[in-house]
C-alpha positions in Angstrom: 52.1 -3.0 71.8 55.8 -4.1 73.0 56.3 -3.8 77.2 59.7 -2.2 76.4 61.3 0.4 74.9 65.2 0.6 73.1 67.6 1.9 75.1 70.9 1.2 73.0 71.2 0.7 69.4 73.4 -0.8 67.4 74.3 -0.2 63.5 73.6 -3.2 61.1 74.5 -3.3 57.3 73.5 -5.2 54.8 76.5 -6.5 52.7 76.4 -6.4 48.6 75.8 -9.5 47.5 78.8 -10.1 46.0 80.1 -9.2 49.4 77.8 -12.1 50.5 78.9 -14.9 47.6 83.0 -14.0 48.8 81.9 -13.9 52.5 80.1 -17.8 52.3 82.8 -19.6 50.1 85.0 -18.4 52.6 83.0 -19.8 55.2 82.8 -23.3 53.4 79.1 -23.0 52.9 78.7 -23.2 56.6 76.4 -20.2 58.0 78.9 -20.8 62.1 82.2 -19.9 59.9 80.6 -16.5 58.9 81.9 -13.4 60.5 79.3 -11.7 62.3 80.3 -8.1 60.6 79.4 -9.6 57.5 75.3 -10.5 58.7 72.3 -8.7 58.2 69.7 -10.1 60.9 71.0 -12.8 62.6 68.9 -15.7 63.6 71.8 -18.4 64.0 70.5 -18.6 67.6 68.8 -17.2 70.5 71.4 -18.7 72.9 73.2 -15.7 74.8 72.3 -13.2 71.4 69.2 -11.1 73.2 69.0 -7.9 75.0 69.3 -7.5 78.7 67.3 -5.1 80.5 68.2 -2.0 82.5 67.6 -3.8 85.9 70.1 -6.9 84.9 72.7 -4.2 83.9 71.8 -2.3 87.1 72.7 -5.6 89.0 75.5 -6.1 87.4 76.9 -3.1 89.1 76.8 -4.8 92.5 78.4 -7.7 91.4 80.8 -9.8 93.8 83.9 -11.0 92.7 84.9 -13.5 95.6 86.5 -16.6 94.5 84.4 -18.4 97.0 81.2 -17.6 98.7 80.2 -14.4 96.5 77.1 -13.2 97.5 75.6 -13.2 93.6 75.9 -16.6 93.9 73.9 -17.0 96.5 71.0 -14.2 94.9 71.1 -16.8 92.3 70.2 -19.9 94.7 67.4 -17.7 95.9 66.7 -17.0 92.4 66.5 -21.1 91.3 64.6 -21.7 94.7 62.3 -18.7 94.3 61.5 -19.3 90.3 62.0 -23.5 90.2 61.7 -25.0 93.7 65.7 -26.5 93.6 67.8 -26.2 96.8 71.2 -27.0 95.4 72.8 -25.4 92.4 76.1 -26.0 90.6 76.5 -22.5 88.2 78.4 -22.9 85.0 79.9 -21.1 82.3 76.7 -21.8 79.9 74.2 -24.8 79.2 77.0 -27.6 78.0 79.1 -27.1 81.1 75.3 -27.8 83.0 75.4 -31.0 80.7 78.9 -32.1 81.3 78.9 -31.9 85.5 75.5 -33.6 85.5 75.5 -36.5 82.6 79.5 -36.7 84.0 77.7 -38.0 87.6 74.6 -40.2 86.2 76.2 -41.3 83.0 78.1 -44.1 81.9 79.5 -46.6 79.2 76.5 -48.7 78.3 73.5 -46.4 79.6 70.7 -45.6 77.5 68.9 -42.3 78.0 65.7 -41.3 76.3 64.9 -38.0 75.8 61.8 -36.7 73.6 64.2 -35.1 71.7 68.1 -35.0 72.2 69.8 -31.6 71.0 73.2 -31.3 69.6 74.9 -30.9 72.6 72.8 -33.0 75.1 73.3 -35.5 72.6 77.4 -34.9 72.4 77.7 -35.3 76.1 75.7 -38.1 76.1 77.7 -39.8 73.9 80.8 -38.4 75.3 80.2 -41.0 78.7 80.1 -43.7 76.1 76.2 -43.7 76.8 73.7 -44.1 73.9 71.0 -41.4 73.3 67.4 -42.1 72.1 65.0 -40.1 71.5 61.1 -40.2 71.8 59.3 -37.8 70.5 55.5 -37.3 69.9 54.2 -39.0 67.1 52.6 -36.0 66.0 55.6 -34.1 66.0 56.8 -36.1 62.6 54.1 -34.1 60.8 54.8 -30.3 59.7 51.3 -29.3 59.4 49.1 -30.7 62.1 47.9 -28.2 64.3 48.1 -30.3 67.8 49.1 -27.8 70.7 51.8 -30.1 72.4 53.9 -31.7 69.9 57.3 -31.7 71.8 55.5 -34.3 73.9 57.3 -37.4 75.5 56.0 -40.5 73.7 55.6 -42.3 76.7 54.7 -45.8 74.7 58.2 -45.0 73.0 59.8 -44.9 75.8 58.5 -48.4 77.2 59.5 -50.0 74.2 62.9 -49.1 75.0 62.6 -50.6 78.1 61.5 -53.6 76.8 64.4 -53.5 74.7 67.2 -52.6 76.7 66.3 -53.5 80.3 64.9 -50.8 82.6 68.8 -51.0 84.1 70.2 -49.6 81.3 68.4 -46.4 81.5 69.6 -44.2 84.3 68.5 -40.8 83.4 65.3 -40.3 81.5 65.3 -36.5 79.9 62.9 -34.2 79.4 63.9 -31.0 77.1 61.0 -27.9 77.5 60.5 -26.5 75.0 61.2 -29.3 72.5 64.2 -27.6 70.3 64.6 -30.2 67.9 60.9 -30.5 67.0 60.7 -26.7 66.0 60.8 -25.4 69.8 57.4 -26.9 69.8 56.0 -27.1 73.8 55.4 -30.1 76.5 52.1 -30.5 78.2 51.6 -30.2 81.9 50.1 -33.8 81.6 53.2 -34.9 79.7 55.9 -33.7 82.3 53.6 -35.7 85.1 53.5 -38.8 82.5 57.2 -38.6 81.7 58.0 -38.3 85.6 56.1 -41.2 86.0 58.1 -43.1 83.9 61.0 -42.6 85.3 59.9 -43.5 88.4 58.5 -46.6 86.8 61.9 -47.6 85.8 64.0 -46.6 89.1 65.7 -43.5 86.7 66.1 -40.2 87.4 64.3 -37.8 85.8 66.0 -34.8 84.1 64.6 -31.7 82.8 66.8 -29.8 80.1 64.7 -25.9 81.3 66.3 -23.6 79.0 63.1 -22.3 77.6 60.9 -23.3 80.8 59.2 -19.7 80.6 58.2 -20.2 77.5 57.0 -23.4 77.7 54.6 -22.2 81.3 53.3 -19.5 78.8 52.3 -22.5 76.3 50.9 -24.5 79.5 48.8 -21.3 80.8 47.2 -20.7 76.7 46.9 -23.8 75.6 46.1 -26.8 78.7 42.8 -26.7 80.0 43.1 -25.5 83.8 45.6 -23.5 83.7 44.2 -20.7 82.2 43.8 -19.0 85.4 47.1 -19.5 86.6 50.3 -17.0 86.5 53.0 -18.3 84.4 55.3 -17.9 87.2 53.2 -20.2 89.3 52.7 -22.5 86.3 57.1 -22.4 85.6 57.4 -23.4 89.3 55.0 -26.5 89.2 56.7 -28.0 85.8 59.9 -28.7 88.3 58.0 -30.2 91.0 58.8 -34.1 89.7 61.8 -33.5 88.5 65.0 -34.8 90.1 67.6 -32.2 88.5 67.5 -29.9 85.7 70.3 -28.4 83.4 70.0 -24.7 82.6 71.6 -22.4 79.7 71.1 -19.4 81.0 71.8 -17.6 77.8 67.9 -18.8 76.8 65.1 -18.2 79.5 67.5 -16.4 82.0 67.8 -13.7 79.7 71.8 -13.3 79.8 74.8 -13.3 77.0 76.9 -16.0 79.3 75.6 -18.6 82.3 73.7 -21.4 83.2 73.7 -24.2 86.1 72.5 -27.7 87.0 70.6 -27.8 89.8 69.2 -31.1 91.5 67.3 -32.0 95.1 70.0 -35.4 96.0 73.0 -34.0 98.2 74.9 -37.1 97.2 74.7 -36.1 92.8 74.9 -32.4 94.5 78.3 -33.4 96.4 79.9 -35.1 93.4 78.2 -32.4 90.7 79.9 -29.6 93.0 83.1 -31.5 92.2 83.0 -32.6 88.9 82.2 -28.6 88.5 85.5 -27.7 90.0 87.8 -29.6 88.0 85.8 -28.5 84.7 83.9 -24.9 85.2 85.5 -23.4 88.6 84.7 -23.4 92.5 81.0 -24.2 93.2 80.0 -20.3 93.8 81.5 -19.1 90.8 81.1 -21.8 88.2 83.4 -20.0 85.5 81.5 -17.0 85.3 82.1 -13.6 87.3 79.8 -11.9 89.5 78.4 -9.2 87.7 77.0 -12.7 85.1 75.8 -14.5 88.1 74.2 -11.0 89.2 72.5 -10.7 85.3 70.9 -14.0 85.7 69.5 -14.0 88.7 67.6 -11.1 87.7 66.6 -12.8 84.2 65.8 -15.9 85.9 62.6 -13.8 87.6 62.3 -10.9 84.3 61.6 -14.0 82.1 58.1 -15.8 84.0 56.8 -11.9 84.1 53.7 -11.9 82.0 54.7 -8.7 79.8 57.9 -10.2 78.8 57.2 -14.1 78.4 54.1 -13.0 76.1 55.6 -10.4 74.3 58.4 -12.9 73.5 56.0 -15.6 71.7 54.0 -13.4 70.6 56.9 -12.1 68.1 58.2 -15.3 67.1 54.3 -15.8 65.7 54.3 -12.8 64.7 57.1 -13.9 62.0 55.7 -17.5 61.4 53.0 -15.0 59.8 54.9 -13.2 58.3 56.5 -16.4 56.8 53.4 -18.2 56.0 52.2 -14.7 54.0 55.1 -15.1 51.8 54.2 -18.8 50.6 57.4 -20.6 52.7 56.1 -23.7 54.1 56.6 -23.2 57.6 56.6 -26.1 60.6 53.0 -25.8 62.4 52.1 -24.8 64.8 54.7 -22.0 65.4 57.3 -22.9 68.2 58.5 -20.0 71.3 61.8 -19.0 70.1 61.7 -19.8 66.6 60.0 -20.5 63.2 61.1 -23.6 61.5 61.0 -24.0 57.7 61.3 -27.0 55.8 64.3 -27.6 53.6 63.0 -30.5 51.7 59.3 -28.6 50.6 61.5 -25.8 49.6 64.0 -27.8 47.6 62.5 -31.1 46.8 64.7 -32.1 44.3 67.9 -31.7 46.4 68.6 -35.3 47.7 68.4 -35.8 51.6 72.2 -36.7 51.7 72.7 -33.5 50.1 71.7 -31.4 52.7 69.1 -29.2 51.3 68.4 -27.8 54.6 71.9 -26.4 54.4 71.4 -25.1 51.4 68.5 -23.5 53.0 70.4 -22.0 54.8 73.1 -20.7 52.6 70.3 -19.6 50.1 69.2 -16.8 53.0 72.4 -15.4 53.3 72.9 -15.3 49.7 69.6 -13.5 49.5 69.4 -11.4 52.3 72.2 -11.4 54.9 69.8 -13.5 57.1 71.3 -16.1 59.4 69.7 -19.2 60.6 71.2 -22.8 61.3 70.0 -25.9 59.9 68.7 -29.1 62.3 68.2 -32.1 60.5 70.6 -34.3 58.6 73.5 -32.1 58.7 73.5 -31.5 62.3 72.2 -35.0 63.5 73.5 -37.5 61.2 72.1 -41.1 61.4 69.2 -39.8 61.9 66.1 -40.0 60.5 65.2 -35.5 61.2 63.4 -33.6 59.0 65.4 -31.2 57.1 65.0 -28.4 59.0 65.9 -24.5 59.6 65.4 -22.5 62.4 65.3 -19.2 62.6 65.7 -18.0 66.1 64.5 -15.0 67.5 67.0 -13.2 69.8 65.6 -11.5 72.9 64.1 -8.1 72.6 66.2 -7.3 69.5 64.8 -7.2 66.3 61.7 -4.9 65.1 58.9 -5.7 62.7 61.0 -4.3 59.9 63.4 -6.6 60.2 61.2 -9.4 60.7 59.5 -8.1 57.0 63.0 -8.2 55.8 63.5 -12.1 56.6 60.4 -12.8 55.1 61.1 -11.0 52.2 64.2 -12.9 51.9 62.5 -16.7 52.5 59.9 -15.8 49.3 62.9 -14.6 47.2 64.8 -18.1 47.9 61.5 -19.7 47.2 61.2 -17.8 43.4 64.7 -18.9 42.8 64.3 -22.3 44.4 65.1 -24.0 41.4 68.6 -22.3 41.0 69.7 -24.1 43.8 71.2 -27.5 44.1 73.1 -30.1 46.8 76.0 -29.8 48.9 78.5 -32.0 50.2 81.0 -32.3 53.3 84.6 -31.7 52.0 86.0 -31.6 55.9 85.0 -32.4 59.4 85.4 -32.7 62.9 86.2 -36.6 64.0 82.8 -36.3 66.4 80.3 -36.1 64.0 77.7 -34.8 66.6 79.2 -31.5 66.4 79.8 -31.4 63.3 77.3 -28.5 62.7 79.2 -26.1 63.9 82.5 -26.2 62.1 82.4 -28.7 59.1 82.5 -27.0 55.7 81.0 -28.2 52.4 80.9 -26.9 49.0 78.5 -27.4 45.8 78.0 -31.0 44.4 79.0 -30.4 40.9 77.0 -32.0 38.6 
């Protein structure tokens, strides 16, 4: 039984299919150059995409506007010290600008940083300070279909063979990205943040947490890690932050809001220089490029999202289509993640090549079938790599019902009876940084 109820609707239509062949050539086979109008259930993303509730909208209300010193800024500090334990925070416009005033202060040419697993745009910025990003993730999580709980784990013996290899000062930052995106929004143990904090320590680094989905990763904590069971996920969300140096924040994930985010950190000194990196990139310090009534929205969604109705209601419906999924035959990443189901690209299309993208085609292949969105995360978007081809479908927030969630399965088992209709694709034009290449390169079918 859902904790909510609708309150505003919106009209969706499902193209023609012809509608849907014209509308992807146009986009050059690339699901980000689609219009919106012309999508059926959109599950590009679950960044900024859900539905905010009645008391974020009733906060935005009170929102001030002041260039400097606005009060919502400083019912979000309360918020982040309330709901994470931080003292200083730098708001920004939305996760990225989090990842370009912090990695812009720790970060430079020649630094290594190890992540369990880097995302596209934590591994842009990275890259962007001329350092070099590695990731380390769980052993497990290289297997589709084992079943162990925590596979967006930080392989700690990873991460001292780095060391071994670069020189412990080489490696200023070490991250930590809860839940794992990349590895099919799979979860991090208690044990492991404690483990990973360690390691950092070991090696005189910092030690970063990337929190967008640090709700859902408490609830995973509090199901799944023995002693914790008995705990609230709020107190559980509070205790992953206790190790951790700094943090980056999209706001538009587990703070429940369409725009936002912020870095926060406990050092004055990275505080002092994040507060003006932030100035010359995002806007003064209490505003961070967003208004008041957005600062207002996430301070509210900060606190709405460690609230046991929401947080398990939210989970539970992301299972609820990896069900679904697994029903229809479509070989489906276990176990299922907190803000998304992950299929793999090259089990349905095994005899697409892995340099010609089958997970794209993937993803093309649900639009083509059924209007449904969804972005692909392996050798497209990370290229040199060594990903799995695969595509995430990602649940916005409080949005969709179970009819439309029938409707994307439906779709996935109609791609899977005309698998074989499908073949490769390759890049015809992209951006020069290749990291973000994802989101506006365009491609067209190999012709064979």
């Amino acid at each position: 039984m859902k904790s909510y109820k609708a309150k505003m609707v919106e009209p969706i239509e499902l193209p023609s299919r012809e509608e849907r062949e014209a509308a992807l050539e146009r986009a050059g086979y690339n699901a980000f150059n689609l219009d919106a109008r012309d999508v059926y259930i959109d599950l590009l993303t679950d960044s900024g995409t859900g539905t905010m509730s009645a008391e974020q909208w009733a906060a935005m209300i009170r929102g001030d506007e002041a260039y400097a010193g606005s009060e919502s800024f400083a019912r979000l500090a309360e918020s982040v010290r309330d709901v994470m334990g931080f003292e200083h925070v730098v708001p920004t416009h939305q996760g990225r600008g989090a990842e370009n005033v912090l990695y812009g202060v720790l970060l430079e040419d020649g630094d290594v940083v190890p992540n369990n697993s880097h995302f596209d745009t934590t591994r842009a910025h990275v890259v962007n300070q001329g350092a070099e990003p590695v990731d380390c993730p769980s052993p497990a999580a290289r297997d589709p279909n084992s079943t162990e709980t925590f596979k967006g784990n930080f392989d700690i013996d990873a991460g001292y063979a780095l060391v071994e290899e670069v020189g412990a000062d080489a490696i200023p930052v070490v991250v930590l990205t809860i839940t794992n995106n990349s590895v099919a929004g799979q979860p991090v143990s208690m044990a492991n943040i404690r483990a990973t904090a360690e390691f950092a320590r070991d090696i005189d680094a910092m030690f970063v947490i990337d929190a967008c989905r640090f709700a859902e990763n408490a609830h995973f904590i509090k199901t799944n890690e023995a002693g914790y069971e008995n705990r609230s996920v709020a107190e559980i969300a509070r205790a992953q932050f206790e190790h951790a140096d700094a943090i980056t924040m999209s706001g538009k994930k587990d703070a429940l809001v369409n725009i936002g985010g912020f870095a926060a950190m406990r050092d004055e000194t990275v505080f002092e220089h994040a507060k003006q990196r932030a100035i010359l990139y995002e806007g003064f310090p209490t505003y961070g490029g967003l208004s008041g009534r957005d600062i207002e929205a996430m301070a509210v969604g900060l606190r709405e999202a460690v609230t046991p109705p929401y947080v398990t209601d939210r989970v539970e419906q992301v299972a609820e289509l990896g069900d679904l999924l697994v029903e229809a035959g479509v070989p489906v990443y276990q176990p299922t993640g907190g803000h998304a189901v992950y299929l793999d690209a090259g089990e349905v299309f095994p005899h697409v090549p892995k340099d010609e993208y089958p997970g794209q085609q993937l993803v093309c292949a649900l639009y083509l079938e059924g209007g449904v969105r969804g972005v692909e995360l392996g050798g497209f978007a990370f290229p040199g790599t060594d990903r799995p081809d695969l595509v995430r479908l990602a649940l916005p927030r409080r949005t969709y019902s179970r009819e439309h969630l029938e409707h994307v399965a439906e779709t996935a088992a109609k791609v899977m009876d005309s698998a074989g209709e499908y073949g490769g694709l390759e890049i015809v034009e992209e951006p020069p940084m290749k990291e973000l290449r994802h989101f506006s390169a365009r491609l067209e079918p190999v012709s064979n």
